[in-house]
DOSETOR-69016 format. One record per residue (C-alpha): x, y, z; chain; residue number from 1. Coordinates in nm, 3 decimals, padded with zeros to 5 digits. Each point is the difference from the previous one (the first is absolute). Layout:
REM DOSETOR-69016
      xx      yy      zz chain   n
       X       Y       Z     A NUM
...
REM end
This chain:
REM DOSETOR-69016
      xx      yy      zz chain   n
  00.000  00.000  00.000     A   1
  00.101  00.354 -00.102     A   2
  00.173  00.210  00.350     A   3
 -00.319  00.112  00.155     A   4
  00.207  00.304  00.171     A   5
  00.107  00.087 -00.384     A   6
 -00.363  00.090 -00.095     A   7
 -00.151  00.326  00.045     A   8
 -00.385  00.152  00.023     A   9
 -00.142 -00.062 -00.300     A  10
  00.193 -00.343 -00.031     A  11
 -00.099 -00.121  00.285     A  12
 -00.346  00.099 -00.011     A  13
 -00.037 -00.161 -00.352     A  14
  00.212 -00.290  00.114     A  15
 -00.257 -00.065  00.278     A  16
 -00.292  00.064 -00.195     A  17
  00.069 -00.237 -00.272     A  18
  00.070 -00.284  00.223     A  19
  00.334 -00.025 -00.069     A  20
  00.117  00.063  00.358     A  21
 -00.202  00.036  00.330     A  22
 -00.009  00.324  00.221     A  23
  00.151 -00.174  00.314     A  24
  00.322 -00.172 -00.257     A  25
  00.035  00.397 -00.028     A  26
 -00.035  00.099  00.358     A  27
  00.221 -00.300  00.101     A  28
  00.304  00.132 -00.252     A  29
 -00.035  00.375  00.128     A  30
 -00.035 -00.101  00.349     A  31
  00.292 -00.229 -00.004     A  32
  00.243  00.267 -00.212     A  33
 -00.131  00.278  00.257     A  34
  00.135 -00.260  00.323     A  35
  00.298 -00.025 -00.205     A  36
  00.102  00.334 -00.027     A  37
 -00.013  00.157  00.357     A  38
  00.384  00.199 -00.088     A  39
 -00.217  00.280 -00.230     A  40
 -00.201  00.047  00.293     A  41
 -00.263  00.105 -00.213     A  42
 -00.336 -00.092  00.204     A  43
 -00.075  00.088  00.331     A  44
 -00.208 -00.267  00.107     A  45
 -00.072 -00.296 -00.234     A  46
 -00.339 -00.140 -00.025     A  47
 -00.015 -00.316 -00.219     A  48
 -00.318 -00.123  00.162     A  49
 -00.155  00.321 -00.161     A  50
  00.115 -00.119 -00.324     A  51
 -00.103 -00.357 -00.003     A  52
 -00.352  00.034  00.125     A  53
 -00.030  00.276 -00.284     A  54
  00.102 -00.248 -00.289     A  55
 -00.174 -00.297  00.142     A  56
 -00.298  00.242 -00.034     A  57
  00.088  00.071 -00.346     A  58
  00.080 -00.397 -00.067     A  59
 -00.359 -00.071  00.126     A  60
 -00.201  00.280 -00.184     A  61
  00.187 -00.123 -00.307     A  62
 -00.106 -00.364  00.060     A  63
 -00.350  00.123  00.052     A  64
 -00.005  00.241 -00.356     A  65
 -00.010  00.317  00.170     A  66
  00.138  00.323 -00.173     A  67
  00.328  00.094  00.113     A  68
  00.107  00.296  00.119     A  69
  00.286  00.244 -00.182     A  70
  00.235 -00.139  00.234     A  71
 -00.088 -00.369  00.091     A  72
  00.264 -00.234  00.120     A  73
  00.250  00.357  00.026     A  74
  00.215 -00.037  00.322     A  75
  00.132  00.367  00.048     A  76
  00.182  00.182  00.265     A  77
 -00.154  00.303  00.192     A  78
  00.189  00.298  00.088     A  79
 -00.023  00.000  00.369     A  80
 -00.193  00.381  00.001     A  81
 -00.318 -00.197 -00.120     A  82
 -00.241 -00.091  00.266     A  83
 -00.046 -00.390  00.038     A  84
 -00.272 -00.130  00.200     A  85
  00.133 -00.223  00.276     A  86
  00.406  00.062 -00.121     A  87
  00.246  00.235  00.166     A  88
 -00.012  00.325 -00.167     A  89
  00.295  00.211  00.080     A  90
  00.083  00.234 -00.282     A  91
  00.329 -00.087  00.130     A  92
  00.029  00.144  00.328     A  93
  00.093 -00.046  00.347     A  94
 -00.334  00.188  00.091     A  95
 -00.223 -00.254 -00.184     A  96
  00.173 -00.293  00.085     A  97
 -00.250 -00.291  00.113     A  98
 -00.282  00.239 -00.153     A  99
 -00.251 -00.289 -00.194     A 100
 -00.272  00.175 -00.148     A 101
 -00.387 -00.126  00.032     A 102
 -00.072  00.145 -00.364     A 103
  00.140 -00.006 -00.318     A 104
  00.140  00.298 -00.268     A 105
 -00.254  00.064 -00.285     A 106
  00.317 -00.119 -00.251     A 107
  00.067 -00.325  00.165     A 108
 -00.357 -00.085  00.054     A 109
 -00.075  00.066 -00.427     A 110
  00.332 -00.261 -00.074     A 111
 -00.139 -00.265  00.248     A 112
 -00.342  00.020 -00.151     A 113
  00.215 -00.044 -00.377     A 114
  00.168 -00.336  00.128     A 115
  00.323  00.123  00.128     A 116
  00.151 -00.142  00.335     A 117
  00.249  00.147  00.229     A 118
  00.373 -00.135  00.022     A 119
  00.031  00.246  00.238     A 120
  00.053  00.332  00.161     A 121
  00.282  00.227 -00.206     A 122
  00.274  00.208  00.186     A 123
  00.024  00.362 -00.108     A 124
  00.154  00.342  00.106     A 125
 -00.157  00.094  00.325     A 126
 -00.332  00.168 -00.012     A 127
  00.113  00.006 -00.395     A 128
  00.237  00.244  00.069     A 129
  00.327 -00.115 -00.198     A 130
  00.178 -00.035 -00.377     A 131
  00.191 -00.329  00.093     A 132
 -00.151 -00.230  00.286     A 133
  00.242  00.065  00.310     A 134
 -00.268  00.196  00.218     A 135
 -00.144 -00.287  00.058     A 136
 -00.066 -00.125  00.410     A 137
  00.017 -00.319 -00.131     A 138
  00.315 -00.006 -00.208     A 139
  00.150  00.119 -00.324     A 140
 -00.142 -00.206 -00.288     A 141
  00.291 -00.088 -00.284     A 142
 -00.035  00.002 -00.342     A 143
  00.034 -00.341 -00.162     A 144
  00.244  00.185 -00.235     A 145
  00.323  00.080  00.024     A 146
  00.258  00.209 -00.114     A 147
  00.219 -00.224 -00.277     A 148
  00.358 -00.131  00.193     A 149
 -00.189  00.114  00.334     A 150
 -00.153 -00.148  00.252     A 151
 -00.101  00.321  00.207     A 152
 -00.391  00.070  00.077     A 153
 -00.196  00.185 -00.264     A 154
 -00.297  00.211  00.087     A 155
 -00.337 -00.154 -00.135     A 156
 -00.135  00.334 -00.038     A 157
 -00.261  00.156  00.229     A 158
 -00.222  00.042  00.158     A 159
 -00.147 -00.307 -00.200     A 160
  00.342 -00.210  00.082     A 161
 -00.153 -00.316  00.135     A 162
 -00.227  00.010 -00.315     A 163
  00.218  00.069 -00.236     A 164
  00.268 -00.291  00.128     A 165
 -00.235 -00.245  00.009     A 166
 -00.117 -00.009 -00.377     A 167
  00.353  00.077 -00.104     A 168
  00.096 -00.282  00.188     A 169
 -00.271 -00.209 -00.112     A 170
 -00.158 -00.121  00.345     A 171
 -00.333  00.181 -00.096     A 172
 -00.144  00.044 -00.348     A 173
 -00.123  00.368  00.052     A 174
 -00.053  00.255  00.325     A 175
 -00.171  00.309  00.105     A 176
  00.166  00.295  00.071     A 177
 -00.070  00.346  00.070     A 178
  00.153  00.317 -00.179     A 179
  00.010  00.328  00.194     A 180
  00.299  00.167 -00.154     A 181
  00.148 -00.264 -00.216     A 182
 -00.042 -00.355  00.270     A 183
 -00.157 -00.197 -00.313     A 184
  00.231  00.108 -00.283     A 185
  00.345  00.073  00.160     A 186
  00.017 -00.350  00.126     A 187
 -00.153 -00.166 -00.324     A 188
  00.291  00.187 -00.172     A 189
  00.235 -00.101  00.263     A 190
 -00.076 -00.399 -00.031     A 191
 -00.062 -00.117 -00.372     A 192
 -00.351  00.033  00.047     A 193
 -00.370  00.214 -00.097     A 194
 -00.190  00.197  00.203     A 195
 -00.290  00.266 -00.034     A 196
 -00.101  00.284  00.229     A 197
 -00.395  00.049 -00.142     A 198
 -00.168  00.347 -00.015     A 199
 -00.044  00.095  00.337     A 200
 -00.364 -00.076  00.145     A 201
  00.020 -00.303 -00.269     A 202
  00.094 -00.261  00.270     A 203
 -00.213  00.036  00.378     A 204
  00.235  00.094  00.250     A 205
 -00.225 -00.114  00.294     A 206
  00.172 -00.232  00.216     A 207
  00.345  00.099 -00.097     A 208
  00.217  00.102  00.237     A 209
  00.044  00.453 -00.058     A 210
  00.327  00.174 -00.129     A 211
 -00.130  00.275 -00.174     A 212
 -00.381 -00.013 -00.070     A 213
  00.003  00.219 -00.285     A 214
  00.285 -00.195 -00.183     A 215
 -00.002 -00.402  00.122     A 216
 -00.123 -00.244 -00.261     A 217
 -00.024 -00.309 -00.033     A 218
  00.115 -00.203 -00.330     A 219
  00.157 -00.368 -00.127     A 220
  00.346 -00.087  00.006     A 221
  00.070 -00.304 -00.241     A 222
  00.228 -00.139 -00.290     A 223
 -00.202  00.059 -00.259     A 224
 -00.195  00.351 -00.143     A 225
 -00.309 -00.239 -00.070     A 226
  00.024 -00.139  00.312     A 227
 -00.022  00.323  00.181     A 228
 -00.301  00.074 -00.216     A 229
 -00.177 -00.318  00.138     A 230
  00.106  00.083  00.332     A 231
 -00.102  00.379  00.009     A 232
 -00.380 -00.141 -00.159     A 233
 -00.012 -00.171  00.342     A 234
  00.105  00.294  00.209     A 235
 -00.146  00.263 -00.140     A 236
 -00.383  00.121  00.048     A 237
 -00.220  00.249  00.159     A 238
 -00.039 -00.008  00.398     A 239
 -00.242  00.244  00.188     A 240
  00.237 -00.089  00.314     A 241
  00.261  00.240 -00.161     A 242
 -00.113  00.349 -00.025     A 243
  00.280  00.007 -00.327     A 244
 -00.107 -00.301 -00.169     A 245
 -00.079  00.063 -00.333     A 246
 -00.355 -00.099 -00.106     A 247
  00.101 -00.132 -00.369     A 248
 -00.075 -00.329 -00.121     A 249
  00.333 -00.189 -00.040     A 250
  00.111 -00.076 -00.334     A 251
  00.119 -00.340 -00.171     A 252
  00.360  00.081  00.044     A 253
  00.111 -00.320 -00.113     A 254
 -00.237 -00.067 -00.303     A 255
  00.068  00.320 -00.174     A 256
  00.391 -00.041  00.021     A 257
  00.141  00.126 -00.329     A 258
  00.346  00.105 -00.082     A 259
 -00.028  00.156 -00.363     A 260
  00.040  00.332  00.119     A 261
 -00.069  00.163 -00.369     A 262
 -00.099  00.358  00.040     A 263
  00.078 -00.004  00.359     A 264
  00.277  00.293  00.111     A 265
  00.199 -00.110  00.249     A 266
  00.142  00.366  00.223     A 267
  00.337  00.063  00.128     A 268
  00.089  00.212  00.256     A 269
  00.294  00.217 -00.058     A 270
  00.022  00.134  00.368     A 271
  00.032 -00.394  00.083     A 272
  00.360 -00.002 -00.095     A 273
  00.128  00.024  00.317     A 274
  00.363  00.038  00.128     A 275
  00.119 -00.274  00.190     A 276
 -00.226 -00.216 -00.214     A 277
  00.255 -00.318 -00.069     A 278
  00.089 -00.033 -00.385     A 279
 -00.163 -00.374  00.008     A 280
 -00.343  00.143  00.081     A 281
  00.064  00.250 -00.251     A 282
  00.076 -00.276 -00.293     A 283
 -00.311 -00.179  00.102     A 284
 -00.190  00.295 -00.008     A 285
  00.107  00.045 -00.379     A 286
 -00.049 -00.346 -00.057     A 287
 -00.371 -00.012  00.167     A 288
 -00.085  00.323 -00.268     A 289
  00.124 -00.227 -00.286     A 290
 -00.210 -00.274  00.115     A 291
 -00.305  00.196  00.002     A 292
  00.082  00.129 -00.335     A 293
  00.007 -00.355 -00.150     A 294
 -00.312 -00.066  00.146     A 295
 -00.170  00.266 -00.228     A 296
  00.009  00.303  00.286     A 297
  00.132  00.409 -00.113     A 298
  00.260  00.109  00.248     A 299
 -00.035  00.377  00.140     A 300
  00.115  00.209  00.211     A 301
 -00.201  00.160  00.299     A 302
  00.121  00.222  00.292     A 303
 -00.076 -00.075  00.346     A 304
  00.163  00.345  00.103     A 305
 -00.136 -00.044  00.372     A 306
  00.197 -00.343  00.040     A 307
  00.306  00.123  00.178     A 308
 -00.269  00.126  00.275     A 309
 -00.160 -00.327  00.060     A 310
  00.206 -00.208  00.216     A 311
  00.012  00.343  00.301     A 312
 -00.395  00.027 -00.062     A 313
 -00.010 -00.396  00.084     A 314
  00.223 -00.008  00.267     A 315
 -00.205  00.233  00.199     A 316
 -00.346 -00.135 -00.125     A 317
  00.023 -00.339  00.076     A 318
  00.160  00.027  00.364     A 319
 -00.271  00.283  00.078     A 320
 -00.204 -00.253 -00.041     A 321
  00.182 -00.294  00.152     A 322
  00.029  00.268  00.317     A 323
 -00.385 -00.014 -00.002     A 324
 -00.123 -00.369 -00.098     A 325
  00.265 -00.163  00.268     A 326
 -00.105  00.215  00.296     A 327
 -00.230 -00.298  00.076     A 328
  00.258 -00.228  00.060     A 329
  00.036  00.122  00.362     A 330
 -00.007 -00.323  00.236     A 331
 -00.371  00.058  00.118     A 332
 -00.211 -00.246 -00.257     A 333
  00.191 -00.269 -00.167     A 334
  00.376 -00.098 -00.064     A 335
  00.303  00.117  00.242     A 336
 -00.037  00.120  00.324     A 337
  00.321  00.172  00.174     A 338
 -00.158  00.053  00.378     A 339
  00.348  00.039  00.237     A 340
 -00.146  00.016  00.357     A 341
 -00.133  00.288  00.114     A 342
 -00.050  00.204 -00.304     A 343
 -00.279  00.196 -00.111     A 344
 -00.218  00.003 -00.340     A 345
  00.281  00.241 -00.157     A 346
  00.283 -00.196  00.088     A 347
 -00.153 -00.318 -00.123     A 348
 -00.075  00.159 -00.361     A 349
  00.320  00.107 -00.027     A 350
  00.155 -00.327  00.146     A 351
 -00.217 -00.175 -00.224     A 352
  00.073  00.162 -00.327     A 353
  00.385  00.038  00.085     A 354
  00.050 -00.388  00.057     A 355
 -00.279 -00.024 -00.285     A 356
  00.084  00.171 -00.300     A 357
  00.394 -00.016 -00.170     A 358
  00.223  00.277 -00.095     A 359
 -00.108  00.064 -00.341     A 360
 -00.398 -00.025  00.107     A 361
  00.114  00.258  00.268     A 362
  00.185  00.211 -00.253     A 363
 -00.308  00.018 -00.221     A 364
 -00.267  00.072  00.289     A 365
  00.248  00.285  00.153     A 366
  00.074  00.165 -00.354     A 367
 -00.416 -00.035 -00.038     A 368
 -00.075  00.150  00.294     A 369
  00.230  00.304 -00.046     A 370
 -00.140  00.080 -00.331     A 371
 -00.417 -00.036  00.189     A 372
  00.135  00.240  00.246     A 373
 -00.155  00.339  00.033     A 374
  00.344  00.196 -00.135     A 375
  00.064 -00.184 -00.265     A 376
 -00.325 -00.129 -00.119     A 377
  00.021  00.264 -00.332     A 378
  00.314 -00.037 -00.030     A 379
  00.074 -00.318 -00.056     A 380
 -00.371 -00.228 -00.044     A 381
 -00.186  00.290 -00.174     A 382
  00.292  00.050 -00.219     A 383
  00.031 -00.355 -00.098     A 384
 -00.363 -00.066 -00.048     A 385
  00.003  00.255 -00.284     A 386
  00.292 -00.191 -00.186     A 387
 -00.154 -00.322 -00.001     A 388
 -00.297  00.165 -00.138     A 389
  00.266  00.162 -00.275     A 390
  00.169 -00.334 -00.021     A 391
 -00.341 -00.132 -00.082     A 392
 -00.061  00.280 -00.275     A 393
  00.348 -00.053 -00.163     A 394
 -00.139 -00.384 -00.116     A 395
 -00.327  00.142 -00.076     A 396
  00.168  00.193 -00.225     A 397
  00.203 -00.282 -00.141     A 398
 -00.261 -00.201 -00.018     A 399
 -00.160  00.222 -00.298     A 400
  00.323 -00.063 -00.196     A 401
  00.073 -00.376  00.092     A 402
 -00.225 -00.336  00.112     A 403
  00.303 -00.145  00.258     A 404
  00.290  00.128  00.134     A 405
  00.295 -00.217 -00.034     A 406
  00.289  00.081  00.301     A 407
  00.258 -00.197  00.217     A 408
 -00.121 -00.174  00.329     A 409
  00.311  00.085  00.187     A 410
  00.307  00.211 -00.069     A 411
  00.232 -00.297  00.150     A 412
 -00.029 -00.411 -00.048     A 413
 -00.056 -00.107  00.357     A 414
  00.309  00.007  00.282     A 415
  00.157 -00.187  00.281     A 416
 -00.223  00.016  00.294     A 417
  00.118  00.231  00.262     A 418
  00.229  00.181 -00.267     A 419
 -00.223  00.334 -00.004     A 420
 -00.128 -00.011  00.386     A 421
  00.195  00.287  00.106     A 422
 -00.122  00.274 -00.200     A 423
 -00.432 -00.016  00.009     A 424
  00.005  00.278 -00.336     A 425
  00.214 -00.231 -00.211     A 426
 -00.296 -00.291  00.081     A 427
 -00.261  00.237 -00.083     A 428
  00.132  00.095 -00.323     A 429
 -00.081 -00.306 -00.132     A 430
 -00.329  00.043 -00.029     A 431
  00.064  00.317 -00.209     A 432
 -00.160 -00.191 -00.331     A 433
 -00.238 -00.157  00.185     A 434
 -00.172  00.271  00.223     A 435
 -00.164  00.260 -00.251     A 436
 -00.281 -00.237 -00.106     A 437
 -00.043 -00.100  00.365     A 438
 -00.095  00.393  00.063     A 439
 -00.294 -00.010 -00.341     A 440
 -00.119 -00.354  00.093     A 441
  00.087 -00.085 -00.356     A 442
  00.072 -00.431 -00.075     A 443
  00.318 -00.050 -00.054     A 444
  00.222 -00.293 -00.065     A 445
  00.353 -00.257 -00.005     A 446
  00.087 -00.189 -00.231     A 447
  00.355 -00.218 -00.003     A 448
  00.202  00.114 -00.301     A 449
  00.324 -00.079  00.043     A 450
  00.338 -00.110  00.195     A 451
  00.235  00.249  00.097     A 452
  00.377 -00.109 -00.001     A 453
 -00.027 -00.148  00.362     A 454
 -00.253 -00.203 -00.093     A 455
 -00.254  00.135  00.157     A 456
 -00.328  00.114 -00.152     A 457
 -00.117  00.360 -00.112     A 458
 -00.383  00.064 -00.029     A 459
 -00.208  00.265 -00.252     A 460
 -00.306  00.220  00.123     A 461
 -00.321  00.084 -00.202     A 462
 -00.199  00.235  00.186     A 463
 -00.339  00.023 -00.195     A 464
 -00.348  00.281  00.040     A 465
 -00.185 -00.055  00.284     A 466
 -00.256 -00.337 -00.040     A 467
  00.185 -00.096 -00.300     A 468
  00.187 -00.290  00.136     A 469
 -00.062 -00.182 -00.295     A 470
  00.225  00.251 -00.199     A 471
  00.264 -00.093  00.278     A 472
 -00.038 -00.333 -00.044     A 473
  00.047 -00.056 -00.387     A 474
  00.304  00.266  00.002     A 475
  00.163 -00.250  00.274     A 476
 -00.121 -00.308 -00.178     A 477
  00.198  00.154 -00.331     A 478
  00.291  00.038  00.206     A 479
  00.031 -00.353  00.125     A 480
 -00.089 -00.201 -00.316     A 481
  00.311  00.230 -00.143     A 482
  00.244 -00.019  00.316     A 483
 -00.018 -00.362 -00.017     A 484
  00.071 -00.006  00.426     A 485
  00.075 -00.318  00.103     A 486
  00.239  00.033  00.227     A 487
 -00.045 -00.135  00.356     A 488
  00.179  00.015  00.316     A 489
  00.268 -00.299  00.056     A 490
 -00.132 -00.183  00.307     A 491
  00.243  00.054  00.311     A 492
 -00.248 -00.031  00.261     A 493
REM end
C-alpha cells in the first residue's frame, strides 16, 4: 500500500472515499508518524483517540452510503489557539496551562462536521505573538529542515510553527493556522509548504483564542494550493457568534480551480523592493512574474507608496489590542493562579500575569498599553489607525489596475533558532511583506517556489481583492504547476 503519511487532503479524502483505503489505515499512519516525531516538538498535546473515533465514524457512514463530508477520513493538526471541547487549550502559555475548554471554536467545530479528526493540539508562538516559534511556554518547535552541511535548528516560521512543521514534515496532511500579521504565510514560506490568510471576516473567529481582533484570521496550512482550497471550504462560513463574520455564502473554492490566467494582470509593487531583501528571494520573485506570464497573465506595475508605513502602524495596532483582549487573563476565572500568602486582589493579578504571560507577550501588552494611554492615545493609535486605512486605499487603488498582487513572503529563507533573539526589531521585520494585507483584511497567500542555495525553501505571495479568494487561488495554483516543488525535508527526527 502507497505511504499513508505521503498523501495529502484531497488524496486522502478520495483515497477513502473510493474504498481504496479506510479512514482509521489513515489515522493509524498519522498517529504513529506524529508518536514518532516528538524532537520537532510540534504539538502540544496529542490526541489520537480524537482521530480514530473521527475516521471510524467516517468508515461507518461510508459502509452505510452516507454522503461524505469535504473532509472525511482527513486527520489534521489544530493550532493550539483553537478552542477544543474537552482538550487543553493553552494558546501556549503558562497562564492557560491545564485550561480544557467545555465548548468548541466555530472553525474546528465546521472541519469535524466535514470528516476531519484531530492528531492533536499544535504548538505556536505564545498568545500568537512570534515570527519563528521560540516564545513558546512549551518549547521551541524546529523546522524539519535544515541548513545544507548543518545540523543547527531552523525556525519553522511563526506564529503558525507547530503547523507549519508538521505538514512539512509529513506527520499531518494539512493544519489550521491563524494569520494576524503574517503567522499563516511567513511560516508556509519558511517550510516548503502553502498557506492562505482568507479575507478577514471570511473565517469565524469565535472560539479562537484573541491577538488582535481586528486583524486574527483563521486559514489552511497544507502541501498543496488545492488542498488548501478544500480545506478553507470547510472552515470558512457565516457565524452570528462573531460580530465580524461575514454573511456571504462560501464559494466552491476547489471546483472552480483554474490556472489559465489569460487576461488576468498580475501587479507588482515597486515600493516592495526592499533593502535587506536577500538576492534569493529576489530571483524567485523574478522567476514567480515569469511563471505567471506563461500562464497567460500581463505583468504591471502598481505603487503601494504607503508600504514603508505599514509595519510601525502594525506594531502599535495589534499590541493595542493584545493590551486589551489579554486583560482577562488575570488569575480570577480559569487557568493560572499566582496567590503567595497574604496578598491582596492586586498583588494576585499581577502575580498571576507575571508568572503567566512570557517576555515577548509582556513586551506586546506594555508597548499596547502605552500607546491606549491618555498622552499618547493621538499620537501613536489615532495616528496609526489612519495609515492602515491609507494602506487599505493604496490596494484599492491597485486593485483598479491589477486582479492579484504578486510579492515575496519573507525578505530572508528561514534561520537558526535563537540566531535573531537579541534584537525584537530585526524579528519584526520579517513580517514586513506580510503585514500590509493583514491591516485591509485582503486574502493573501504562499506558495513554495523554490530552493535557495542552503537548501532551504523560499515561498511567493499573491495577495488578491477582498472576497476574491478564488483569484488567489488560481494565481498560486499557476505558480506551483510551474515551480514544480517537490522538495521535502530529509528526515532527522
Amino acid at each position: 500500500m502507497t505511504d499513508l503519511t505521503s498523501l495529502g487532503v484531497k488524496d486522502i479524502r478520495d483515497g477513502v472515499a473510493k474504498g481504496d483505503f479506510t479512514a482509521r489505515e489513515v489515522a493509524e499512519s498519522f498517529n504513529a508518524a506524529v508518536a514518532e516525531a516528538a524532537a520537532l516538538n510540534a504539538f502540544i498535546v496529542t490526541t489520537p483517540d480524537h482521530a480514530l473515533a473521527a475516521a471510524d465514524k467516517v468508515d461507518a457512514d461510508r459502509a452505510a452510503g452516507k454522503q461524505l463530508g469535504k473532509m472525511a477520513g482527513v486527520p489534521i493538526g489544530m493550532k493550539d489557539l483553537f478552542a477544543t471541547h474537552g482538550v487543553q487549550t493553552t494558546a501556549a502559555s503558562h497562564i492557560l496551562e491545564g485550561f480544557a475548554p467545555r465548548y468548541e471554536s466555530t472553525v474546528s467545530q465546521n472541519l469535524w462536521n466535514a470528516g476531519a479528526g484531530m492528531l492533536g493540539k499544535l504548538n505556536l508562538d505564545q498568545f500568537a505573538m512570534g515570527s519563528s516559534n521560540e516564545t513558546s511556554y512549551f518549547g521551541n518547535v524546529s523546522s524539519p529542515w535544515r541548513k545544507a552541511g548543518s545540523n543547527a535548528a531552523m525556525s519553522p516560521g511563526g506564529s503558525s510553527g507547530g503547523s507549519s512543521a508538521a505538514v512539512a514534515a509529513r506527520i499531518a496532511p494539512a493544519a489550521t493556522g491563524t494569520d494576524t500579521g503574517g503567522s499563516i504565510r511567513q511560516p508556509a514560506a519558511f517550510t516548503g509548504i502553502c498557506g492562505i490568510k482568507p479575507t478577514y471576516g471570511r473565517c469565524s473567529r469565535w472560539g479562537v483564542v484573541a491577538f488582535a481582533s481586528s486583524l486574527d484570521q483563521a486559514g489552511p496550512m497544507a502541501r498543496s494550493v488545492e488542498d488548501c482550497a478544500i480545506m478553507l471550504g470547510a472552515m470558512a462560513g457565516f457565524d452570528p457568534k462573531d460580530a465580524t463574520s461575514l454573511d456571504m455564502p462560501v464559494p466552491d473554492w476547489e471546483a472552480a480551480l483554474n490556472s489559465d490566467l489569460r487576461g488576468k494582470k498580475v501587479g507588482i509593487p515597486r515600493e516592495y523592493r526592499m533593502e535587506g531583501t536577500d538576492q534569493a528571494i529576489l530571483d524567485s520573485w523574478e522567476q514567480g512574474k515569469a511563471w505567471l506570464k506563461d500562464a497567460g497573465a500581463e505583468i504591471v506595475d502598481v505603487s503601494l507608496p504607503h508600504t514603508k508605513y505599514a509595519l510601525p502602524a502594525y506594531y502599535i495596532v495589534a499590541p493595542a489590542e493584545a493590551s486589551s483582549n489579554l486583560a482577562r487573563y488575570d488569575g480570577v476565572r480559569y487557568g493560572l493562579r499566582d496567590l503567595p500568602d497574604g496578598v491582596g486582589l492586586q498583588d494576585m493579578y499581577a502575580a498571576t500575569r507575571a508568572a503567566g504571560f512570557g517576555d515577548e507577550v509582556k513586551r506586546r501588552i506594555l508597548i499596547g498599553t502605552y500607546v491606549l494611554s491618555a498622552g499618547f492615545y493621538d499620537a501613536y493609535y489615532t495616528q496609526a489607525q489612519k495609515v492602515r486605512a491609507l494602506v487599505a486605499r493604496d490596494f484599492e487603488r491597485a486593485f483598479q489596475e491589477c486582479d492579484v498582487i504578486l510579492a515575496p513572503t519573507t525578505p530572508t529563507a528561514s534561520f537558526p533558532l535563537g540566531s535573531m533573539n537579541e534584537d525584537p526589531l530585526t524579528m519584526y521585520l520579517n513580517d514586513v511583506f506580510a503585514v500590509p494585507a493583514s491591516l485591509a483584511g485582503l486574502p493573501a497567500m504562499s506558495v513554495p517556489a523554490t530552493i535557495n542555495a542552503d537548501g532551504l525553501p523560499l515561498g511567493l505571495q499573491i495577495v488578491g481583492r477582498p472576497f476574491d479568494e478564488q483569484g488567489v487561488l488560481n494565481a498560486g495554483l499557476a505558480i506551483q504547476q510551474r515551480a514544480g516543488f517537490t522538495a521535502r525535508p530529509e528526515k532527522w527526527w
